[in-house]
KOLDONU-447151 format. One record per residue (C-alpha): x, y, z; residue in one letter. Coordinates in steps of 0.2 Angstrom, whole numbers, plus 2048, in hexadecimal, padded with zeros to 3 digits. Each point is the difference from the previous one (the first is absolute). Layout:
// residues N
XYZA;...
// end
This chain:
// residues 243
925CE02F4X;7FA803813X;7F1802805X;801812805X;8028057F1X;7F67F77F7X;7F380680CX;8078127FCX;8007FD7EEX;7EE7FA802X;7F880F809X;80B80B7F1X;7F57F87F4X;7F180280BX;801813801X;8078027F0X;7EE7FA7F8X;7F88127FFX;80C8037F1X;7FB7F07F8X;7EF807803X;7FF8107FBX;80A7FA7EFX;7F27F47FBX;7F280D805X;8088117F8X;80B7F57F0X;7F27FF7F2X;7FA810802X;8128067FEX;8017F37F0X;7EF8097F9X;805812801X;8127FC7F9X;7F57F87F1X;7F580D7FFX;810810801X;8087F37F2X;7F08027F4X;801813803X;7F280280DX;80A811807X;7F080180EX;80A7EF806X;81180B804X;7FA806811X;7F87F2806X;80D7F57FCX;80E80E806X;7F47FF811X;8017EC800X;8147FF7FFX;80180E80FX;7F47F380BX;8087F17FAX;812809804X;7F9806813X;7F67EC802X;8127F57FCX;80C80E80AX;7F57FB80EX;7FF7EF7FFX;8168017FDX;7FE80C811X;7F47F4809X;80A7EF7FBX;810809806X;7FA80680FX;7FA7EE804X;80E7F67FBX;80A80C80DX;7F280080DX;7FD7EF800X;80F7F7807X;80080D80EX;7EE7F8804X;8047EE800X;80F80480AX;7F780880DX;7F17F37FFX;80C7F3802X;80B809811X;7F2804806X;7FC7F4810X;7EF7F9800X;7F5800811X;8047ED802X;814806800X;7FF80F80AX;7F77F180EX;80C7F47FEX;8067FA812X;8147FF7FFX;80D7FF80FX;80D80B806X;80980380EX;7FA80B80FX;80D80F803X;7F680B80EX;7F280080AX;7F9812805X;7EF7F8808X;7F57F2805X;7F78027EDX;8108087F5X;80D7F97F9X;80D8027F3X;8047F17F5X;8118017F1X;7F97FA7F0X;80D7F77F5X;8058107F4X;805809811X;7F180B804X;7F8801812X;7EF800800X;7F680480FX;7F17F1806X;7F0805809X;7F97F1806X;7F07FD7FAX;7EE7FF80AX;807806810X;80780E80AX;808800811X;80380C80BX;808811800X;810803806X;800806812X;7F27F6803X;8067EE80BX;7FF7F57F3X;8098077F2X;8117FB806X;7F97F0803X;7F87FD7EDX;8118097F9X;80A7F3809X;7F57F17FCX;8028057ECX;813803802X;8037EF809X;7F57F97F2X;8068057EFX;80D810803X;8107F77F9X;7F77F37F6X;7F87FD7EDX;7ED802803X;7F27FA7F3X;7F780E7F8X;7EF8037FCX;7FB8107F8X;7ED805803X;800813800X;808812800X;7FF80980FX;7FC8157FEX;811802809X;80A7F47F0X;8027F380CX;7FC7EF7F6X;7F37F780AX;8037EC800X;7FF7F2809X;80F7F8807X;8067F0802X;80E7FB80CX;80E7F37FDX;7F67EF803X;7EF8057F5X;7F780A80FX;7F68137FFX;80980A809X;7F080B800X;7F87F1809X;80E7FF80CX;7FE811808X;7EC7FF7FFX;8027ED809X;80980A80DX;7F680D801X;80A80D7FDX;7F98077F2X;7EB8047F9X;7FA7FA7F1X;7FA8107F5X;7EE8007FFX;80180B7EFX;80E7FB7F8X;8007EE802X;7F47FD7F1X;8087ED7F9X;7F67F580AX;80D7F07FBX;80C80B80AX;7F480A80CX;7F67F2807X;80C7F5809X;806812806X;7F3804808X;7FD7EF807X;8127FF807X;7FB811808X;7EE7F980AX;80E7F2806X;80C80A809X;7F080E807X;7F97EF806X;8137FC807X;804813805X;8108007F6X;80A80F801X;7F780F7FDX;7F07F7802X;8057FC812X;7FA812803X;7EF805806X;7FC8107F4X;80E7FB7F0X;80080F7F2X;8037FC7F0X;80E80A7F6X;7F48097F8X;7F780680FX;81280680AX;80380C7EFX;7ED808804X;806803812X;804812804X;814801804X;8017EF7F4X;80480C7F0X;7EE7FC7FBX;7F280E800X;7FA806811X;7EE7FD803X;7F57FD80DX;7F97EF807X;8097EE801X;80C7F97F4X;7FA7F47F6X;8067EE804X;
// end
């Protein structure tokens, strides 16, 4: 016999108790007044019509309530068991890279033929328009687009973008990559696993201290600060852009 249905035979049982129950609780009362009609005791009638009617109602609910979970159940297990735990939905797994649409998002092909779109994680580069947004696009193309990535889930973003970090062919962040080259920031807010976020942030003081890429200008603005700008699609406001 498998398990399941051992485990469903089990929890049958289980729920089927309250008719054991309520026949040990309400059985020699029902013995007493059919002893006492039998001797002629007609005050006995009503009580005992009274008791049959309850004890009808108590064992057509237990019928109903064991029914009802003999049918419930396997539903239950069956959705306790496809259900994907937080350790599975975090999972790294490679797939292949199909497109790059920016410095920081990328869509990878899973096995079963869905295209999933990848934020990386921690970092953010620049908008497009901006001068180094073609150049971070280009340094993730010539990185991964084309090729089976490591993948690292961490997050969801609000937009439904999965955000992960992603590992190239050979075992390196590609996250690390574009902050090393300073083409992209590390997110203050959003970069909240320190295992990751910490040698982030230390590869970004390493190219500020080297004036890599965007850091090789005088005044950079961050991401975040260029949507604040008026004209940027941000709110308009007066005052400096945050950098």
């Amino acid at each position: 016999m498998s398990d399941t249905r051992i485990t469903l035979q089990y929890f049958a049982r289980l729920f089927n108790r309250p008719c054991y129950l309520a026949a040990a609780a309400t059985m020699p009362r029902i013995l007493a007044w059919r002893q006492g009609f039998l001797a002629g005791q007609k005050e006995t009638t009503g009580a005992l019509r009274r008791a049959a009617n309850l004890w009808y109602v108590a064992v057509r609910y237990c019928l109903k309530l064991e029914y009802y979970m003999r049918a419930i159940l396997p539903v239950i297990l069956c959705l306790a068991i496809a259900a994907p735990t937080p350790a599975a939905e975090h999972a790294q797994f490679a797939a292949p890279v199909i497109s790059v649409a920016d410095g920081v998002t990328l869509t990878i092909l899973t096995k079963d033929k869905q295209q999933i779109k990848i934020r990386l994680y921690g970092i953010d580069c620049q908008e497009r328009g901006r001068e180094f947004w073609s150049r971070a696009r280009q340094t993730t193309s010539d990185a991964v687009l084309g090729k089976t990535v490591t993948v690292q889930p961490m997050d969801m973003a609000r937009d439904g973008r999965t955000e992960a970090v992603v590992c190239m062919p050979g075992g390196k962040s590609l996250n690390e990559h574009l902050v090393r080259e300073g083409l992209a920031w590390v997110e203050q807010k959003n970069c909240t696993q320190e295992n990751i976020c910490a040698p982030l942030r230390n590869l970004e003081k390493a190219a500020k201290a080297q004036k890599r890429g965007v850091w090789a200008d005088k005044t950079p603005v961050s991401p975040q600060g260029w949507r604040l700008l008026p004209g940027a699609g941000g709110p308009s406001f007066p005052g400096s852009a945050p950098k």
